[in-house]
PABA-967226 format. One record per residue (C-alpha): residue in three letters; x, z, y. Coordinates in steps of 0.001 Angstrom, whole numbers, padded with zeros to 6 digits, always signed. Layout:
REM PABA-967226
ALAXZY ...
//
This chain:
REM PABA-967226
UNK+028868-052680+021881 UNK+025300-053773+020588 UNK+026119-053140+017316 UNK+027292-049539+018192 UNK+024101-048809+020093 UNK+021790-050023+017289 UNK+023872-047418+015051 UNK+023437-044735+017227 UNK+019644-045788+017514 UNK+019381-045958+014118 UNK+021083-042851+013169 UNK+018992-040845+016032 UNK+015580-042650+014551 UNK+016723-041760+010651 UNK+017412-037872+011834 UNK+014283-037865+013391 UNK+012462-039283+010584 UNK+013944-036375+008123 UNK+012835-033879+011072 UNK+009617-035016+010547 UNK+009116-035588+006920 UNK+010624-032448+006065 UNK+007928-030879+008868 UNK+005491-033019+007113 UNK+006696-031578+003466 UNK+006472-027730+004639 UNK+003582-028130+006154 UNK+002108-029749+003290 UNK+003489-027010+000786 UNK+003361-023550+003112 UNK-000569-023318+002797 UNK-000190-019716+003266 UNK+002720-017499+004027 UNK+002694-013356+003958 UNK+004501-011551+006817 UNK+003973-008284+006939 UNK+004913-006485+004267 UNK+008136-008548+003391 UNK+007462-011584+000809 UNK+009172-011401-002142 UNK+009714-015590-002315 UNK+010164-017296+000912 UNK+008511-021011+001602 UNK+007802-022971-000111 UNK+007368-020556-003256 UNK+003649-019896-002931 UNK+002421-022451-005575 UNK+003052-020871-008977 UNK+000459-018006-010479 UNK+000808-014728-009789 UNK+003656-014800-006916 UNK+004045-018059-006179 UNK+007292-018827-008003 UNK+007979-022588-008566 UNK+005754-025209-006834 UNK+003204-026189-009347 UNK+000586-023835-011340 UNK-001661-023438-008963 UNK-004689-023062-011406 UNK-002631-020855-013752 UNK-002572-022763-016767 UNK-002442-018974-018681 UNK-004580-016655-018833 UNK-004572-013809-016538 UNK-003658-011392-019793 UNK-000331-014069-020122 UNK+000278-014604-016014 UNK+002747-011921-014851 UNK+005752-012345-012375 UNK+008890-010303-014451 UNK+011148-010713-011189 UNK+011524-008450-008284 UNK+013390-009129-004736 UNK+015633-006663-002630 UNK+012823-006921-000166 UNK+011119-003711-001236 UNK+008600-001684+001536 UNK+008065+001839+001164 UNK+004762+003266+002131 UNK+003229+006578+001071 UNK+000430+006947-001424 UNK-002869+006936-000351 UNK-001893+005030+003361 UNK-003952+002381+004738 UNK-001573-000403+006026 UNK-001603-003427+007666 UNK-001165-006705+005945 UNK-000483-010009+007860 UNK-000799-013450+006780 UNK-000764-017120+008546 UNK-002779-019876+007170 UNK-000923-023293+007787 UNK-003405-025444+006437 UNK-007324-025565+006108 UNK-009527-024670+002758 UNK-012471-022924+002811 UNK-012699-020456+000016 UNK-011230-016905-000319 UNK-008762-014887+001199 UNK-007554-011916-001255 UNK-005764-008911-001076 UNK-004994-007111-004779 UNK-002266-004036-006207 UNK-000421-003721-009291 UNK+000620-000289-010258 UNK+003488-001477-012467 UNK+005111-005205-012016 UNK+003262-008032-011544 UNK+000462-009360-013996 UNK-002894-011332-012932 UNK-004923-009257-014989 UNK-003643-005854-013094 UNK-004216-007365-010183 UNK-007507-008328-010776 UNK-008601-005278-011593 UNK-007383-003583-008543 UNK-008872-005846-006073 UNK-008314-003971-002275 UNK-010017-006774-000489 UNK-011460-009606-000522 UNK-013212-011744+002128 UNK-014477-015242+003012 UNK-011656-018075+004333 UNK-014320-020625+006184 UNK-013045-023847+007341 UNK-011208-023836+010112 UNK-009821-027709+011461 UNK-006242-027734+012996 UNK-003982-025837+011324 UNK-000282-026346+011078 UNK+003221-024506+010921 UNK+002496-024712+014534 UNK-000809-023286+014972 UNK-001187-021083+012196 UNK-004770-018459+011387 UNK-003616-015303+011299 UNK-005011-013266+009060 UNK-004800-009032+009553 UNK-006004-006686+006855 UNK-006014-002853+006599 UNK-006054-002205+003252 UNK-006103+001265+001775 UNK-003541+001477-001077 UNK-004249+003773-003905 UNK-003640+007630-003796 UNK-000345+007564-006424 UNK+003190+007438-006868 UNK+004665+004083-007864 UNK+008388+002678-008126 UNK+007533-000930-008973 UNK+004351-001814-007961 UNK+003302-004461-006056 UNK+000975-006118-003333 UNK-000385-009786-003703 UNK-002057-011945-001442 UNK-003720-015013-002225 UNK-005746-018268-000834 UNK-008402-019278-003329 UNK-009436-022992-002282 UNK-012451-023312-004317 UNK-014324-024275-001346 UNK-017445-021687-001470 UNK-017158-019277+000936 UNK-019427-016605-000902 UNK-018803-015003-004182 UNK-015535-012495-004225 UNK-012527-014533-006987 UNK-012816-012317-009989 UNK-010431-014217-011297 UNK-008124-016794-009589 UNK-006976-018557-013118 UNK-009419-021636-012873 UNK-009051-022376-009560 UNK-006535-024127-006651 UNK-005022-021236-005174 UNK-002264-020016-003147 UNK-000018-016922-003975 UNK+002575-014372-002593 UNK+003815-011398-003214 UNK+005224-008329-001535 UNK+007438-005841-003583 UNK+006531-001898-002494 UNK+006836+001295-003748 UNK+004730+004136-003224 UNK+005942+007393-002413 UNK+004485+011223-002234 UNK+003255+011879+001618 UNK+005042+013849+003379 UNK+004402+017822+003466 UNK+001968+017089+000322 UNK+002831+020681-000999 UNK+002906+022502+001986 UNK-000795+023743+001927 UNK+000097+025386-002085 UNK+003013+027403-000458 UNK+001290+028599+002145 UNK-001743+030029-000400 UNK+001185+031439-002274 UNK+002547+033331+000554 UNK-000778+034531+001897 UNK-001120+036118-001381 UNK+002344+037789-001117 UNK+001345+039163+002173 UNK-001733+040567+001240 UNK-000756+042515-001654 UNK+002413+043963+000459 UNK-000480+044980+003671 UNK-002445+046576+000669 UNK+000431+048797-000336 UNK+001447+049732+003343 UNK-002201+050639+004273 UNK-002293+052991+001084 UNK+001247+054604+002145 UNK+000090+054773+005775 UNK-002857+057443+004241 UNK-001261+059470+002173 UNK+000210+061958+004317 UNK-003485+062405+006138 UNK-004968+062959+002491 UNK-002845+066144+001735 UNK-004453+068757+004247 UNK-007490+067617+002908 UNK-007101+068247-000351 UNK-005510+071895-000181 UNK-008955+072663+001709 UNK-010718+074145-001002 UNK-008035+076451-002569 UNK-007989+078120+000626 UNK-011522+078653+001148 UNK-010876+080484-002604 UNK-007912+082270-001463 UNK-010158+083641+001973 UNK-012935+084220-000404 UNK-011080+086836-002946 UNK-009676+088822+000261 UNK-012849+089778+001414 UNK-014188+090896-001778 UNK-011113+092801-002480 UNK-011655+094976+000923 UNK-015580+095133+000218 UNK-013767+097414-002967 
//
């Protein structure tokens, strides 16, 4: 009987152990995790330059001309071009540095990304974070006025530790990424205002004709005026004879 309890004990003290190390393990990886739009890599894929791919990388051992993500998920958001939307992402654990938000028109490459920076604002230090008790951070980010079929959002968490200068460049330094795969589409009733200047212009040219039809008839008495007066004119004299 002792030996069966001290199994069970055991066994319930080894689960709980896992419970904890593999809390422990998450924790430790899942620095930062992007909700809203969809991710394209679930946790713990946040460690690998430009998407977080892999778990290692962090500093981008490429340059940003050579770091570019080739994959894409099913997990695809479709937003129209030109819309601000809002961007949600928890912070699990604590580095002060950068939080960034960046666009690539086509795919997924560093340098693109760098060059499209949407926004980009300070991450201070901020003691007693876990899975638990996350930050949550909310953007609205405007998204470029164009049409795009494989473009894409990332979001990352530089940890250089200052506070102050925007990341021109992640490459160098310890940093967290993730990705969300979108696609940009015309807005809706974009062309509407060009059809309506094109019918305006119908309907003015048919009011012209109508106005000018509408006066002829009035014209014609008019007209025959003088060649009367002429006519009245040549019977007097003829009597005067």
């Amino acid at each position: 009987m002792r030996n069966s309890i001290c199994s069970l004990s055991c066994s319930a003290a080894s689960s709980v152990a896992f419970i904890l190390a593999s809390f422990v393990s998450a924790s430790a990886s899942a620095h930062i995790e992007l909700v809203e739009p969809a991710p394209r890599y679930t946790l713990p894929a946040n460690k690998s330059c430009p998407c977080g791919a892999g778990d290692s990388n962090r500093r981008c051992e490429q340059t940003a001309e050579e770091s570019h993500d080739p994959l894409r998920s099913a997990n695809v958001t479709t937003f129209e071009a030109g819309a601000t939307i809002h961007v949600v992402a928890d912070e699990y654990v604590d580095h002060a540095g950068r939080m960034r938000v960046a666009f690539d028109p086509s795919g997924a490459d560093l340098a693109d990304f760098n060059d499209n920076v949407l926004m980009d604002v300070a991450d201070p230090s901020e003691r007693g974070l876990s899975m638990a008790t996350p930050h949550v951070w909310e953007f609205d980010v405007q998204l470029p006025d164009m049409t795009c079929e494989d473009c894409t959002l990332q979001v990352i968490q530089v940890m250089q530790g200052g506070t102050e200068n925007p990341v021109m460049d992640p490459a160098p330094l310890s940093t967290y990424y993730t990705c969300a795969d979108i696609r940009l589409v015309a807005a809706a009733g974009s062309t509407d205002g060009e059809d309506a200047q094109v019918g305006d212009e119908g309907d003015t040219e048919d009011s012209g004709c109508s106005l000018g039809s509408a006066h002829a008839p009035n014209a014609a008495p008019w007209a025959l005026a003088p060649l009367v007066g002429v006519v009245a004119l040549a019977i007097r004299r003829r009597r005067a004879r």
